[in-house]
N, CA, C and O atoms as CSV, one atom per row, in Angstrom:
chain,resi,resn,atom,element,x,y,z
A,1,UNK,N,N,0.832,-1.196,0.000
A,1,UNK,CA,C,0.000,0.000,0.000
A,1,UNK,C,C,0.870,1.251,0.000
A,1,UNK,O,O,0.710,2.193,-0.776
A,2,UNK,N,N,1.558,1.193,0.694
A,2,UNK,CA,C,3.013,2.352,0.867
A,2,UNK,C,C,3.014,2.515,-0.358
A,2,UNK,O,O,2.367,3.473,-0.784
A,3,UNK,N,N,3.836,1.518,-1.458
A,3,UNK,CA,C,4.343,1.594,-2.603
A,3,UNK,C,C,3.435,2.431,-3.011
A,3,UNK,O,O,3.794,3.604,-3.109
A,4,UNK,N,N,1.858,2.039,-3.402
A,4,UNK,CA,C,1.274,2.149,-4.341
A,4,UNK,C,C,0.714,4.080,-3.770
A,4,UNK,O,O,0.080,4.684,-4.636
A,5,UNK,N,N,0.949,4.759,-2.585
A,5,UNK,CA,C,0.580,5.977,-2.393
A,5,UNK,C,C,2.195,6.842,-2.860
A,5,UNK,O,O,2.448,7.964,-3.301
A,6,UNK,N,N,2.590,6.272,-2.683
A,6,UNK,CA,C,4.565,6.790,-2.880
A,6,UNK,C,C,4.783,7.295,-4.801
A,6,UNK,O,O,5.343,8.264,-5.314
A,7,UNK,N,N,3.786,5.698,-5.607
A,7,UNK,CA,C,3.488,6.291,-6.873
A,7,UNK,C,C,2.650,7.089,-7.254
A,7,UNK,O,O,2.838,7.676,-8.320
A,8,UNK,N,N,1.390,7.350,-6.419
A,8,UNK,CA,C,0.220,7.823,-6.982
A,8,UNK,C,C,0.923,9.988,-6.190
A,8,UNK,O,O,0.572,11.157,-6.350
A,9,UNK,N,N,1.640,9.471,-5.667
A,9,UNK,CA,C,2.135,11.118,-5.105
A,9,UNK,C,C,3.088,11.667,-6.261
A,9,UNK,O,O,3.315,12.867,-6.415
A,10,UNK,N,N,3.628,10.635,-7.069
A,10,UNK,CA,C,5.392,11.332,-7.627
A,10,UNK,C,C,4.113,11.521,-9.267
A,10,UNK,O,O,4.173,12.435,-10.090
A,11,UNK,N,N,3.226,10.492,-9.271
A,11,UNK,CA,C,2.553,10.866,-10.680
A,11,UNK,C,C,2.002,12.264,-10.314
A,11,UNK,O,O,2.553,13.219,-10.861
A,12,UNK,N,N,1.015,12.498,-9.483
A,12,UNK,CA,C,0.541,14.129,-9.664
A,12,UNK,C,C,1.063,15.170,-9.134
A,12,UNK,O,O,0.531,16.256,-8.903
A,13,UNK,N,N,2.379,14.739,-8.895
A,13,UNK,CA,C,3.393,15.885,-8.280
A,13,UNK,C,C,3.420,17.461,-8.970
A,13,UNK,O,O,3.115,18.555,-8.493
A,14,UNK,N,N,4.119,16.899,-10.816
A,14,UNK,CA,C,3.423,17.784,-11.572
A,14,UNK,C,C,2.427,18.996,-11.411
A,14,UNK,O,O,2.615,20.188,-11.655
A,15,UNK,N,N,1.348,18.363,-10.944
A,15,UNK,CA,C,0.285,19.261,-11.203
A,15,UNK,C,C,-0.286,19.701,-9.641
A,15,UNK,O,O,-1.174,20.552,-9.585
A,16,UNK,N,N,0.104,19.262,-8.724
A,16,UNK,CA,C,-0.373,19.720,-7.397
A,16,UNK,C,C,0.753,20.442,-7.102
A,16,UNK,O,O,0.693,20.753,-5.912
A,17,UNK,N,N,1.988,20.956,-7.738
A,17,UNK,CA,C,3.078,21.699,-7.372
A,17,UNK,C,C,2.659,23.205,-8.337
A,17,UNK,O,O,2.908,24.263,-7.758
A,18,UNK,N,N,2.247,23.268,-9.287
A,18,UNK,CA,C,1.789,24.070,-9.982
A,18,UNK,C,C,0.336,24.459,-9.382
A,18,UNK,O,O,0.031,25.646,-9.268
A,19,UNK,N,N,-0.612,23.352,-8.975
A,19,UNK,CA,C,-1.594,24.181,-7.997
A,19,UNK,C,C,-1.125,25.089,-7.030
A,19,UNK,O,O,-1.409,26.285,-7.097
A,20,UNK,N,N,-0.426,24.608,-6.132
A,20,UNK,CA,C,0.303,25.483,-4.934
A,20,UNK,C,C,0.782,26.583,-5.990
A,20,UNK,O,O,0.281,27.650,-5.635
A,21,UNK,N,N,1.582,26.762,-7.192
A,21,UNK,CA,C,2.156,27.736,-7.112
A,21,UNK,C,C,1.101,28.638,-7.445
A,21,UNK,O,O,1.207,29.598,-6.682
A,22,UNK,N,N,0.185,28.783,-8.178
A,22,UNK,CA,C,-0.740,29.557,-8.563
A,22,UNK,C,C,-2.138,29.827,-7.142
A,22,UNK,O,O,-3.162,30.511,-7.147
A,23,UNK,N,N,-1.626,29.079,-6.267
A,23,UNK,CA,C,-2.219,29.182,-4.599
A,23,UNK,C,C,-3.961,28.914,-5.214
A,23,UNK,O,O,-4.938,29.650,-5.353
A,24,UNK,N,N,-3.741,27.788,-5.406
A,24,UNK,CA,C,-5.722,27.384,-6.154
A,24,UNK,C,C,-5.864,26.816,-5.057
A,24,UNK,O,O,-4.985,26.084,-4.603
A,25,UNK,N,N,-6.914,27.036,-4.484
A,25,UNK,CA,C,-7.675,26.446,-2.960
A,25,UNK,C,C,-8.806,25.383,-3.317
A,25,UNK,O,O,-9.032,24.273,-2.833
A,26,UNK,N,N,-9.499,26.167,-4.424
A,26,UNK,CA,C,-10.330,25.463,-4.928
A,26,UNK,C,C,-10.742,24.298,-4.724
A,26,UNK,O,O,-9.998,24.014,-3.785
A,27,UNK,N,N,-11.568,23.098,-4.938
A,27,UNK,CA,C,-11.261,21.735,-5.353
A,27,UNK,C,C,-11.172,21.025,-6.472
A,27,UNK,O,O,-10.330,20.182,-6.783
A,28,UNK,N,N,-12.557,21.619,-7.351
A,28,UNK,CA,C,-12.768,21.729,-8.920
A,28,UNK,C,C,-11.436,22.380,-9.521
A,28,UNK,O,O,-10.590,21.729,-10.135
A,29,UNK,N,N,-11.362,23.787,-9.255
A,29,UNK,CA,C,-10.004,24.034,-9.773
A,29,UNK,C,C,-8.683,23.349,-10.105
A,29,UNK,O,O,-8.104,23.298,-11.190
A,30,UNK,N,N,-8.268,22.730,-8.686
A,30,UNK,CA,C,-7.025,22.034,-8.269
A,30,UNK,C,C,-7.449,20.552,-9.551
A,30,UNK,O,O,-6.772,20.436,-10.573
A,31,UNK,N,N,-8.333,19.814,-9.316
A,31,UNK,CA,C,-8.636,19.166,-10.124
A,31,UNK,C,C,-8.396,19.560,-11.680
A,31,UNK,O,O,-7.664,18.725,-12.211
A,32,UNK,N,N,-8.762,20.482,-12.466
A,32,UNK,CA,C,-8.829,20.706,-13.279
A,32,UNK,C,C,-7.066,20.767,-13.567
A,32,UNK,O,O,-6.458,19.879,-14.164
A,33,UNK,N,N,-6.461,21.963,-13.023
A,33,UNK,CA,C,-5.501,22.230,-13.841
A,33,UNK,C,C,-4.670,20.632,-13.014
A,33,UNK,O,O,-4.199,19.850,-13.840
A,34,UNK,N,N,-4.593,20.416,-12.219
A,34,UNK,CA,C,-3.941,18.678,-11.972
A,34,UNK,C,C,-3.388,18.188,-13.070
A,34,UNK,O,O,-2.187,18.197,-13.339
A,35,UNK,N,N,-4.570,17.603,-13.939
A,35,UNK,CA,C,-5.066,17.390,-14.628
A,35,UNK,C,C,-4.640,17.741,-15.851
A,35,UNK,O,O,-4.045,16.910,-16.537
A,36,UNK,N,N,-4.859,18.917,-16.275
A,36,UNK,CA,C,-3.698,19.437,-17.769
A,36,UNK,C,C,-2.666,19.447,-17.417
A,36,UNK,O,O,-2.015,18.983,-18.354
A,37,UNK,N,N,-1.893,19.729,-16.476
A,37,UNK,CA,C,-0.528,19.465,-16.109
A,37,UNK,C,C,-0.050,18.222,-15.922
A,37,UNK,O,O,1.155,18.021,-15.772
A,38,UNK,N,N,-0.597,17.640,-15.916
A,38,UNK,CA,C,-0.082,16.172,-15.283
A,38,UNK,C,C,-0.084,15.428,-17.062
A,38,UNK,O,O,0.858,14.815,-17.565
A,39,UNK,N,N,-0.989,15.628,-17.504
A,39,UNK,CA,C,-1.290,15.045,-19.183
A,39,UNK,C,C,-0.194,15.873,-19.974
A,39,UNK,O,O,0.322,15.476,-21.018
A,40,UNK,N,N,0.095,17.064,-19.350
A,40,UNK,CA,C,0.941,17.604,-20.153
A,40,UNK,C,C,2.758,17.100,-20.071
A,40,UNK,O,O,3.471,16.771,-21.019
A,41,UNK,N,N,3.069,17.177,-18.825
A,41,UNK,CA,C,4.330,16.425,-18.371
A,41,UNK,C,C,4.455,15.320,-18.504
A,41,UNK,O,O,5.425,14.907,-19.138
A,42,UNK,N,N,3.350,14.277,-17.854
A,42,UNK,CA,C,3.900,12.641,-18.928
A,42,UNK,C,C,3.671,12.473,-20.205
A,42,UNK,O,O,4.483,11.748,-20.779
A,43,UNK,N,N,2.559,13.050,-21.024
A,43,UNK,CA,C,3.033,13.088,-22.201
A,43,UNK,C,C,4.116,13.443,-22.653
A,43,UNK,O,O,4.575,12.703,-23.524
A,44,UNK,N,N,4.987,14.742,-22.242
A,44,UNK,CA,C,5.983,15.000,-22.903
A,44,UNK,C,C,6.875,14.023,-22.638
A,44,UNK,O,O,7.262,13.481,-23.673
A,45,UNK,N,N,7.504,13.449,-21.334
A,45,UNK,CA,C,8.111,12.600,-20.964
A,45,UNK,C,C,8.090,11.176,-22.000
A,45,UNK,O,O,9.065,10.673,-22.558
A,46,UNK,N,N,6.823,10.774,-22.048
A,46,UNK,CA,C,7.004,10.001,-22.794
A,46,UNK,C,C,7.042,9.514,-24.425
A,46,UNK,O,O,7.222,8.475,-25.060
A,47,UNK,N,N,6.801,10.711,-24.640
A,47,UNK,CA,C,7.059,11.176,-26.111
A,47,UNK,C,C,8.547,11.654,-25.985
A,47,UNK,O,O,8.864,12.219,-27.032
A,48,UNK,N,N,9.335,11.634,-25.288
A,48,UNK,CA,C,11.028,11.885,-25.258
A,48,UNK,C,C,11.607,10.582,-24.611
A,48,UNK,O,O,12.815,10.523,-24.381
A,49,UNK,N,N,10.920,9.715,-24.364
A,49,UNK,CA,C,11.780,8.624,-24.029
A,49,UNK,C,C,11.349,7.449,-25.306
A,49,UNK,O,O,12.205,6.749,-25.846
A,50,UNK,N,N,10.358,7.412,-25.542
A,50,UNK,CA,C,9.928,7.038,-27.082
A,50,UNK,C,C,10.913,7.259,-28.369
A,50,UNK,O,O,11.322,6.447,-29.199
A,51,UNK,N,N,11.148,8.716,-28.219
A,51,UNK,CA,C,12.074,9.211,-29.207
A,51,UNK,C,C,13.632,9.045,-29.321
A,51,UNK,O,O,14.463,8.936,-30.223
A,52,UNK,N,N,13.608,9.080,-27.945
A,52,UNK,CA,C,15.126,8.583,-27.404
A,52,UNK,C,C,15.413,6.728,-28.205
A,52,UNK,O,O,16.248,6.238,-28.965
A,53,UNK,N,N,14.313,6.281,-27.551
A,53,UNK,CA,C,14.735,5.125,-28.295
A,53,UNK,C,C,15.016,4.932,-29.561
A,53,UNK,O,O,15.924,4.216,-29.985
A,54,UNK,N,N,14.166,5.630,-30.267
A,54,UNK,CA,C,14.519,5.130,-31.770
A,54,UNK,C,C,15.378,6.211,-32.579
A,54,UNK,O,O,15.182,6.402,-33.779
A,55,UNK,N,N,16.362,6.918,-31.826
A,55,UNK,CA,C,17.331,7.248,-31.855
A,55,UNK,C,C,18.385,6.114,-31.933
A,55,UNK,O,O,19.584,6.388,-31.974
């Protein structure tokens, strides 16, 4: 169970670090941008380790 909260923290790190910075209290909010941020950083991530490979 550890493990599995240890991953589910480093995946929306992304986007709950960018909530704080923009100080969203919200809940809907925090959700929302989470959310594009988080889709936005592992996508890129993995569209550069994808690419890396077939390098």
């Amino acid at each position: 169970m550890l493990v599995g909260n240890a991953a589910l923290w480093v995946f929306l790190l992304p986007g709950n670090a960018v909530s704080d910075l923009l100080q969203v209290d919200e809940e809907e909010s925090r959700v929302m941008i989470r959310t594009l941020i988080n889709m936005l950083v592992w996508n890129l991530i993995a569209t550069l380790v994808v690419y890396s490979c077939l390098m």
